[in-house]
C-alpha positions as CSV (number, residue, x, y, z in Angstrom):
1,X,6.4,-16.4,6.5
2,X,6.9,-14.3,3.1
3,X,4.2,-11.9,4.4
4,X,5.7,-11.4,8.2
5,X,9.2,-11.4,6.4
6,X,7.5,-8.1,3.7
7,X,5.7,-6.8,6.4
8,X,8.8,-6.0,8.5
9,X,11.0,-5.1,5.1
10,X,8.1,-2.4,4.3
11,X,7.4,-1.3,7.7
12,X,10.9,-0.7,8.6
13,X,11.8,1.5,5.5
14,X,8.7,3.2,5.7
15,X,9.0,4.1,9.6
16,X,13.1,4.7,9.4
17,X,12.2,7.4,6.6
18,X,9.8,9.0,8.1
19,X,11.3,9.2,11.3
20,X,14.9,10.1,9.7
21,X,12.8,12.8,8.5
22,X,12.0,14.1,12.0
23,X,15.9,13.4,13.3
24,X,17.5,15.1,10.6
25,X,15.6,18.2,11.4
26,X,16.0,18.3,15.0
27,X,19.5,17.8,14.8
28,X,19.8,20.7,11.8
29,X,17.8,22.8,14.7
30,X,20.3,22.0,17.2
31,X,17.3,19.7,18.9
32,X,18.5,16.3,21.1
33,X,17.5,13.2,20.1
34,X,17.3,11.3,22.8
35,X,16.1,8.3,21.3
36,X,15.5,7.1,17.2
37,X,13.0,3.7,17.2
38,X,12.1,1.4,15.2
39,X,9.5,-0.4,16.3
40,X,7.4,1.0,20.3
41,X,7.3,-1.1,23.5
42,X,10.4,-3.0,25.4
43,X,14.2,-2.5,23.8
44,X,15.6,-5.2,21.7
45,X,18.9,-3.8,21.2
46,X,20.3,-1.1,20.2
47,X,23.9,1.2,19.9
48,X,24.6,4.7,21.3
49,X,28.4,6.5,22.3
50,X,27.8,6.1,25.7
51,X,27.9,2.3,26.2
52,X,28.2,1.2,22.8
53,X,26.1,-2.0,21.5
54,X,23.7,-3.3,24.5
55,X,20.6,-5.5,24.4
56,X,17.3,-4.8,26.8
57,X,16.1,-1.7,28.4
58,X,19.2,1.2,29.5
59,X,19.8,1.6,32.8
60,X,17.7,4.2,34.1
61,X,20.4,6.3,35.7
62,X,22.3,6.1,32.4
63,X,23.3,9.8,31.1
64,X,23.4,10.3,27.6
65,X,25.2,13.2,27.6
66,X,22.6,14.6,24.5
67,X,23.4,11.2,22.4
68,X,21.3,9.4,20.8
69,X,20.7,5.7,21.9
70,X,19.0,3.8,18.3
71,X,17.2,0.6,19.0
72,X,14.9,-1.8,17.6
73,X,11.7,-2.5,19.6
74,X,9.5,-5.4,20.2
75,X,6.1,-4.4,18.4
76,X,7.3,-3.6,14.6
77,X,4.3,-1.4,14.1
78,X,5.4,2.0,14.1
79,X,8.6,4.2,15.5
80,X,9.2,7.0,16.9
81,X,11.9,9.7,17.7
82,X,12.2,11.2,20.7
83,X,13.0,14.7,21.5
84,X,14.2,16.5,24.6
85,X,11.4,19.1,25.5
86,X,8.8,17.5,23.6
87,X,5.2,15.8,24.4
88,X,5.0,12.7,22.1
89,X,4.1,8.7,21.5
90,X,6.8,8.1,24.4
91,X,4.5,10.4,27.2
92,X,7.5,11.5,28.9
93,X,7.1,14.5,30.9
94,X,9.7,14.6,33.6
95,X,11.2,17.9,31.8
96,X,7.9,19.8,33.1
97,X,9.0,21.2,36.2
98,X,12.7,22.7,34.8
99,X,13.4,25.6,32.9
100,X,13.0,25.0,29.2
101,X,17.1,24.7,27.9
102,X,18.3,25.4,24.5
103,X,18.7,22.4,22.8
104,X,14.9,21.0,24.2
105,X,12.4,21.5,21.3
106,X,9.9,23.8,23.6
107,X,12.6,26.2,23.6
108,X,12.7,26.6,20.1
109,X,10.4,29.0,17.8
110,X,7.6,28.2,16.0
111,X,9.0,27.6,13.2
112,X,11.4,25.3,13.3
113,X,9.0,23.3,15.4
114,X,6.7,23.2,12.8
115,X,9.6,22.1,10.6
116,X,10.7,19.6,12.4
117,X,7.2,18.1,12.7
118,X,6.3,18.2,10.0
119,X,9.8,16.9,8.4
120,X,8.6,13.0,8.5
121,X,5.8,13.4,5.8
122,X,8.2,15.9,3.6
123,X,10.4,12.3,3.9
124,X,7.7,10.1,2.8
125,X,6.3,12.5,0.1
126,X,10.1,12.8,-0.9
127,X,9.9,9.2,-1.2
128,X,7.0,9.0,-3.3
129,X,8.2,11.5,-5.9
130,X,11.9,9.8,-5.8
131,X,10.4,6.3,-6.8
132,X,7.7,7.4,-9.5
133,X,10.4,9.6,-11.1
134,X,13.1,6.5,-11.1
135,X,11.0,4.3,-12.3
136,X,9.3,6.2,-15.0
137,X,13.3,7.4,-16.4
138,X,14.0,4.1,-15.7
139,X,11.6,1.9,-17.2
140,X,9.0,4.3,-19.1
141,X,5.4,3.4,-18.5
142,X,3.5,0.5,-20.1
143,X,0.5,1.6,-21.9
144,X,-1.8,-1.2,-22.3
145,X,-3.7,-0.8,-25.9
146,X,-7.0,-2.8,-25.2
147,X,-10.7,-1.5,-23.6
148,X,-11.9,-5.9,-23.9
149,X,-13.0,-7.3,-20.6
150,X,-11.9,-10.8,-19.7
151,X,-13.3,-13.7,-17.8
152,X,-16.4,-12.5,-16.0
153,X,-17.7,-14.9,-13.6
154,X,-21.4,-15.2,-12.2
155,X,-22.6,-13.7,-9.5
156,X,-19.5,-11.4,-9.4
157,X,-20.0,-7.3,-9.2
158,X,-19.2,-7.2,-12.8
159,X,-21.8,-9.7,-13.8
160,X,-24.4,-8.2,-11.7
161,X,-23.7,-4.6,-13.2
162,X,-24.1,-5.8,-16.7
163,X,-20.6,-6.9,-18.4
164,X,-19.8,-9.7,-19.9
165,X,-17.1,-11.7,-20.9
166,X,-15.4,-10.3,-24.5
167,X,-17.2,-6.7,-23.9
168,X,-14.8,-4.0,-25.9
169,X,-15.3,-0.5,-23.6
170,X,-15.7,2.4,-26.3
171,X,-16.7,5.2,-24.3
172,X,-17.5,6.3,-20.0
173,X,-19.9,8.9,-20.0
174,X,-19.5,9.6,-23.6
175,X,-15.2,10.0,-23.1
176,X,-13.7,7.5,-25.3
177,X,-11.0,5.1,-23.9
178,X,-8.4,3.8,-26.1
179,X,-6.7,1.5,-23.3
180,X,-7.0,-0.1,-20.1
181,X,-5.6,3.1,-17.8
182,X,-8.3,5.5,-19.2
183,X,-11.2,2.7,-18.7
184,X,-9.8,2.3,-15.0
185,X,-9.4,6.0,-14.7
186,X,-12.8,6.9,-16.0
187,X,-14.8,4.1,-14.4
188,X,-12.7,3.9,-11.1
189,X,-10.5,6.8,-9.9
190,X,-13.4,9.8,-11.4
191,X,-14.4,12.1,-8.8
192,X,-17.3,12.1,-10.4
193,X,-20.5,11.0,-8.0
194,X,-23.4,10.5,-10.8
195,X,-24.1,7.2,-12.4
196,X,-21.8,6.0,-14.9
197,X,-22.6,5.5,-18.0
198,X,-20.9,2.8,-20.0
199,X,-20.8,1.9,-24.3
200,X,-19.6,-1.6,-24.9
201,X,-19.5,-3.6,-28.0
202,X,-20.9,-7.1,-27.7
203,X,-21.1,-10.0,-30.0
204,X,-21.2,-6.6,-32.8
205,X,-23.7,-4.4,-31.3
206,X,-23.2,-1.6,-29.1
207,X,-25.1,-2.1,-25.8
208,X,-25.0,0.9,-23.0
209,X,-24.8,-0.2,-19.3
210,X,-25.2,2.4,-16.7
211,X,-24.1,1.8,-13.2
212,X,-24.5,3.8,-10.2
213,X,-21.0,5.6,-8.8
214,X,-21.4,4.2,-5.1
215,X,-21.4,0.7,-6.7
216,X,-18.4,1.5,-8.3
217,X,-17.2,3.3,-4.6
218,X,-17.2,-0.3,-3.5
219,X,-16.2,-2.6,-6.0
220,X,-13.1,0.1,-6.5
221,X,-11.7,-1.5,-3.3
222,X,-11.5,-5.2,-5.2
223,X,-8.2,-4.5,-7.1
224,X,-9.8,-7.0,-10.2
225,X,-13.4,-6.5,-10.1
226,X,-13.2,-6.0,-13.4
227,X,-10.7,-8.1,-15.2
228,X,-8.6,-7.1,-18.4
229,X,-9.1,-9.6,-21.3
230,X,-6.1,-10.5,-23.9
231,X,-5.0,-12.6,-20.9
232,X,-3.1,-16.1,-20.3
233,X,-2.4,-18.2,-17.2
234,X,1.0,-18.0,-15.7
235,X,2.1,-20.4,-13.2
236,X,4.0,-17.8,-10.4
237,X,4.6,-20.8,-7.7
238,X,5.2,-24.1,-7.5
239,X,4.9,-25.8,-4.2
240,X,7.2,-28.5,-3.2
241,X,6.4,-32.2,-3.6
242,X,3.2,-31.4,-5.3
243,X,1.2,-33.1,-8.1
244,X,3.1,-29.9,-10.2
245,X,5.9,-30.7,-8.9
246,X,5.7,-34.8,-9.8
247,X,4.5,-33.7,-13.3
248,X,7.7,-31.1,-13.6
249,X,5.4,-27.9,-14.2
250,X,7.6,-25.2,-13.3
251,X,7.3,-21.5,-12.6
252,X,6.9,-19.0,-15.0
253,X,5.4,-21.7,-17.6
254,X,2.4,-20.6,-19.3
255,X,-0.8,-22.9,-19.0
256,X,-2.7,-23.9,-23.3
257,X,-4.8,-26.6,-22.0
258,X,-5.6,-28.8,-19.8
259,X,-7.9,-32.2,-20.7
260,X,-7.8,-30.7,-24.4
261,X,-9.9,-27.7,-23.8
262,X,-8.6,-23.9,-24.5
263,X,-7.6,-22.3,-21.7
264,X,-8.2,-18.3,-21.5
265,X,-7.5,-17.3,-17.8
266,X,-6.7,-18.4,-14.4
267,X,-10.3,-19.2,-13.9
268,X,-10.5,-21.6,-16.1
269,X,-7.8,-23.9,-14.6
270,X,-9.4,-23.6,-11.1
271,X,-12.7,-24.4,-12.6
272,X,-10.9,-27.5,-14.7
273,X,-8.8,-29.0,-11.9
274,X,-11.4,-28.6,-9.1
275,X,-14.3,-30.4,-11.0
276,X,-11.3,-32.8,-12.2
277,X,-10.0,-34.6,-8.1
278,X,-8.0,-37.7,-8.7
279,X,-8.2,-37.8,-12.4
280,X,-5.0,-37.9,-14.3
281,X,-5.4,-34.5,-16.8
282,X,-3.2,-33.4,-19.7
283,X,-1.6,-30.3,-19.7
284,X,0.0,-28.0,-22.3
285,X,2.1,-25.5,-21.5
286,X,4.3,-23.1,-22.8
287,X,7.7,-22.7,-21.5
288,X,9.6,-19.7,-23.1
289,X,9.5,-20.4,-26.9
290,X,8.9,-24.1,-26.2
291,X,5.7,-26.3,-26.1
292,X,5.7,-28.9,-23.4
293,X,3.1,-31.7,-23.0
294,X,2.7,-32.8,-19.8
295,X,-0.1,-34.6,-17.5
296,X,-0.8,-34.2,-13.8
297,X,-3.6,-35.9,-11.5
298,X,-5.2,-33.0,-9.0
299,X,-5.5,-34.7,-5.4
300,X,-8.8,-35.3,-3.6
301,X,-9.1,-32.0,-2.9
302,X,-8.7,-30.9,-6.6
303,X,-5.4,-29.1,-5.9
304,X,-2.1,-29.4,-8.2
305,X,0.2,-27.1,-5.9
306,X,0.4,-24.1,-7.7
307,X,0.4,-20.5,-8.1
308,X,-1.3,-18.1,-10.6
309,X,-1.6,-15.2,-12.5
310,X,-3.0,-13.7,-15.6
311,X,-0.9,-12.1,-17.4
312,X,-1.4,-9.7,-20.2
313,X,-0.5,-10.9,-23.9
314,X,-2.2,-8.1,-25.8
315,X,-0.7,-5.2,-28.0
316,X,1.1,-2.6,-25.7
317,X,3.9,0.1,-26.1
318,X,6.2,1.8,-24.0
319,X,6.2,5.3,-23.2
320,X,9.4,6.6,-22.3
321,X,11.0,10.1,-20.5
322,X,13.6,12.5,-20.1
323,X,14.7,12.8,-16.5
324,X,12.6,16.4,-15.9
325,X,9.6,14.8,-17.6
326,X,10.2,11.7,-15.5
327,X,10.1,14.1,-12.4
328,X,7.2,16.3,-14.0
329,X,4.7,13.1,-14.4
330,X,6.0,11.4,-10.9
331,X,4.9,14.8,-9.0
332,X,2.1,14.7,-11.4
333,X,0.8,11.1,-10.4
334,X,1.3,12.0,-6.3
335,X,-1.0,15.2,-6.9
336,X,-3.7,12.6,-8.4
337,X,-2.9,10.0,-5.5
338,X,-3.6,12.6,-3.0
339,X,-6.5,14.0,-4.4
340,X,-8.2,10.6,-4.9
341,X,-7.0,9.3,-1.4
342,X,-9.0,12.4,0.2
343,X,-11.9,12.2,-2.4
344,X,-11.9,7.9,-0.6
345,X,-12.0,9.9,2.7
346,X,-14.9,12.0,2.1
347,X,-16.9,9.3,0.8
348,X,-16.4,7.1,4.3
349,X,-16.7,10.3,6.5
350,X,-20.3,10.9,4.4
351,X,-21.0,7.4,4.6
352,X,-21.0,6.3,1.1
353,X,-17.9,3.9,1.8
354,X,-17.1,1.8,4.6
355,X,-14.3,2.5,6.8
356,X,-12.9,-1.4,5.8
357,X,-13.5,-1.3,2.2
358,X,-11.3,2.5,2.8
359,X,-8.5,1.5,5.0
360,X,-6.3,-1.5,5.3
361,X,-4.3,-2.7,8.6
362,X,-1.0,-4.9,9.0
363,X,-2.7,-8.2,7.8
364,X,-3.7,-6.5,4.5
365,X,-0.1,-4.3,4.2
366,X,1.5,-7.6,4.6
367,X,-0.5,-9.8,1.6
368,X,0.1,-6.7,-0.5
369,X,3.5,-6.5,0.2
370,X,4.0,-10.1,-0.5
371,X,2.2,-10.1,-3.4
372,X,3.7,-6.8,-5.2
373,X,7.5,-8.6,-4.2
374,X,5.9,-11.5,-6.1
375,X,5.3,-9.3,-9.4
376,X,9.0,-8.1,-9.5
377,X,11.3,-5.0,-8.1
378,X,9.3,-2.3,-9.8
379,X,5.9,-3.4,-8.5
380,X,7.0,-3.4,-4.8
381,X,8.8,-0.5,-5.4
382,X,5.7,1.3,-6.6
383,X,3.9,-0.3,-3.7
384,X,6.1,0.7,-1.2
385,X,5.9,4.8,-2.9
386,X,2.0,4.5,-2.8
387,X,2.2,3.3,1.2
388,X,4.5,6.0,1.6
389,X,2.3,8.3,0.6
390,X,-0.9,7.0,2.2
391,X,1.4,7.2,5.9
392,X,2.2,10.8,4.8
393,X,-1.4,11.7,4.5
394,X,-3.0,10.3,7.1
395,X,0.3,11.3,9.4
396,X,-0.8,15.5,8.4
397,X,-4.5,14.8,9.7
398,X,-5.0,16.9,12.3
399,X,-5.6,14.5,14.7
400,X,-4.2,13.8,18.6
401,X,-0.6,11.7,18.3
402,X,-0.4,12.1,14.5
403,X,2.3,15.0,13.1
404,X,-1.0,17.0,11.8
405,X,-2.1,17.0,15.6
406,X,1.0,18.3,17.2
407,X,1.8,20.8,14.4
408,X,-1.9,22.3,15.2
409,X,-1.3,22.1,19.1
410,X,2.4,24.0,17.8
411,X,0.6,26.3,15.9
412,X,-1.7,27.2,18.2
413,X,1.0,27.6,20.7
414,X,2.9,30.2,18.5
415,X,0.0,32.3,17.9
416,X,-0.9,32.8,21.7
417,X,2.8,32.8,22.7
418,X,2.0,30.7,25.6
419,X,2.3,26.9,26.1
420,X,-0.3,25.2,26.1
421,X,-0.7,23.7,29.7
422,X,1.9,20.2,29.7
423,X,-1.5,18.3,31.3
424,X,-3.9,19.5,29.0
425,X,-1.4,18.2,26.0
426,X,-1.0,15.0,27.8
427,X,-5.0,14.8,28.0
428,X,-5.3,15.2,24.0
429,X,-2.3,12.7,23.6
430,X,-4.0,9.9,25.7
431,X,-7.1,10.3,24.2
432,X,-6.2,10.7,20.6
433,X,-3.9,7.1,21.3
434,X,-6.7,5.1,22.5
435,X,-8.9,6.3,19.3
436,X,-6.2,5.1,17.5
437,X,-5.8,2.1,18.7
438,X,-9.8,1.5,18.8
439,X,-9.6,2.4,15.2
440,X,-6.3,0.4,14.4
441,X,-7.8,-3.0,16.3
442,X,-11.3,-1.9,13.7
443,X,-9.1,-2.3,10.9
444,X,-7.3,-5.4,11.8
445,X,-10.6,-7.0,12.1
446,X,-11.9,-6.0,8.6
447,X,-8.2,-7.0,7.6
448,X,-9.1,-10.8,9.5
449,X,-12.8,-11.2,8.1
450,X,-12.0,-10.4,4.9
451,X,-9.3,-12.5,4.6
């Protein structure tokens, strides 16, 4: 339920931003909006001037007089806006045989076509810049002061590539790193396609690993393939009526030991409790300033009932901004999201990345939602910017349906100072929607076998 309940939350401000983006600049062009969406398919409900709040589909003879009628839809999966004069997601083309009249978007120039296409991803990018700034003037940026790895398990990518648990990262391709960002930044985000190499200190002695960049194309897609060490279990959930429950573990406490051994990460209390079914187990926690003792017995299925994260206990410091440098780094981190977003695009288009490992659908926007909601305000808002920003990319691709389509097809239009032919645009439309929805059903699979 909390990821249909995120899902909607995050789809809805992302769609009503976007396509506030498009309806603002209509109506600054002296466009009608017939109709502002949110969500495609059958009416919910909705409110206009003419006959004020009504549920279901408007009667078909119903003239708007140029209002706009705004409604919610059934299938929460997109939006749209419609306006008079215009070939879009709603395939409505009974203004082909009349004279083009002021206030329908053929009529107008080029220009303010292209602006008002194109107004939706200025929104979203808007958006994007809006949050990174807030939250850097607001909250400064944590700078996490370690290069150590933490629990490496077997068999996992990071194993198999050569680190191990306790490694300290001193240099990526002979760059130094002095904290966590630049080791994901070097290792992760780098443009750079030739194998990496890596200098590690381990048990006192340097070792050198060297790992081959499409390895690291695909493990970049598992947010914690490698994990940061300096780490400690936190208990983020508590399920109701539970063995955690019954042994008054609460959220937010912080896990020593269980069964008198140290614990270092949230792998170690999956691997203690599962091997551990029906056994009564001591636990100490830590709960605020306080030390708690405490003793739970896992059920059959070596389960407690809780939730868990690591979270970082090692050095750290704060970096903190003026408003213009707050809004100078926030344009600067949407000019590296972009760049790396299209740099993840070549890779699948050249076939070094698959297109699941590349793209997420509904089922994977709605764990992350959930998830980044879990972690606090500022993570979701941060996720909510980052999805903004992927919508306005992929939105500008010039491809059939999507903004970067029609503003091509617009484009095209204004340099030949002819329409093109109402048919032929209705072709392109139909065919770039069912390669959509080929692609978007593609997605939701990945999303479902990799769940």
């Amino acid at each position: 339920m909390d990821y249909i309940i995120y899902f909607i939350l995050t789809i809805g401000i992302l769609v009503f931003v976007h396509e506030f983006g498009h309806f603002l600049a209509a109506r600054i062009c002296k466009m009608r909006t017939d109709v502002f969406a949110i969500g495609f398919g059958k009416r919910l409900f909705g409110w206009n001037k003419v006959n004020g709040f009504t549920t279901g589909d408007l009667p078909k003879d119903l003239d708007m007089q140029g209002h706009t009628d705004y409604r919610l839809s059934m299938l929460p999966l997109g939006g749209y806006v419609k306006i008079s004069g215009m070939v879009d997601e709603s395939f409505d083309t009974s203004f082909k045989d009349e004279e083009p009249k002021p206030y329908e978007f053929r009529a107008k120039p080029t220009y303010q076509k292209l602006f008002v296409i194109t107004a939706g991803v200025l929104m979203n990018l808007f958006l994007t810049i809006a949050v990174f700034t807030g939250v850097n003037y607001f909250q400064g940026k944590e700078i996490i002061k370690t290069t150590k790895v933490g629990d490496i398990q077997a068999k996992s990518f990071a194993y198999d590539v050569g680190f191990r648990t306790g490694d300290k990262i001193l240099s990526i391709n002979n760059t130094p790193v002095n904290d966590w960002e630049s080791v994901y930044t070097n290792l992760i985000l780098s443009k750079d396609e030739s194998v990496k190499k890596i200098d590690v200190i381990r048990d006192g002695q340097q070792v050198s690993l060297t790992i081959p960049q499409d390895s690291l194309n695909k493990a970049a897609q598992q947010a914690f393939f490698l994990p940061i060490g300096e780490v400690a279990p936190v208990i983020t959930d508590v399920i109701k009526d539970s063995p955690a429950e019954d042994a008054g573990i609460e959220k937010k406490d912080m896990i020593i030991r269980i069964a008198d051994k140290p614990i270092n990460s949230t792998a170690d209390v999956i691997d203690v409790i599962s091997s551990n079914p029906d056994h009564e187990l001591s636990m100490v926690l830590l709960r605020g300033k306080d030390t708690v003792v405490t003793a739970v017995t896992p059920s059959i299925d070596g389960r407690i009932g809780i939730g868990l994260q690591n979270a970082y206990m090692g050095p750290s410091e704060y970096k903190t901004y003026s408003l213009p440098a707050s809004l100078s780094q926030g344009i600067s981190d949407v000019v590296n999201y972009v760049e790396l977003t299209y740099v993840f695009m070549e890779r699948v288009f050249a076939g070094k990345l698959e297109v699941g490992q590349a793209f997420g659908g509904p089922i994977k926007i709605a764990q992350m939602s959930a998830e980044s909601a879990d972690m606090g305000l500022v993570a979701y808002l941060k996720f909510l910017a980052v999805l903004s920003l992927s919508l306005a990319i992929l939105n500008i691709l010039p491809f059939p349906v999507l903004d970067g389509g029609h503003f091509v097809i617009i484009l095209i239009e204004g340099i030949m100072r002819k329409e093109i032919p109402i048919k032929i645009k209705m072709a392109i439309q139909n065919v770039g929607f069912i390669i959509l929805l080929l692609l978007m059903a593609f997605i939701i699979y990945n999303d479902i076998i990799n769940l």
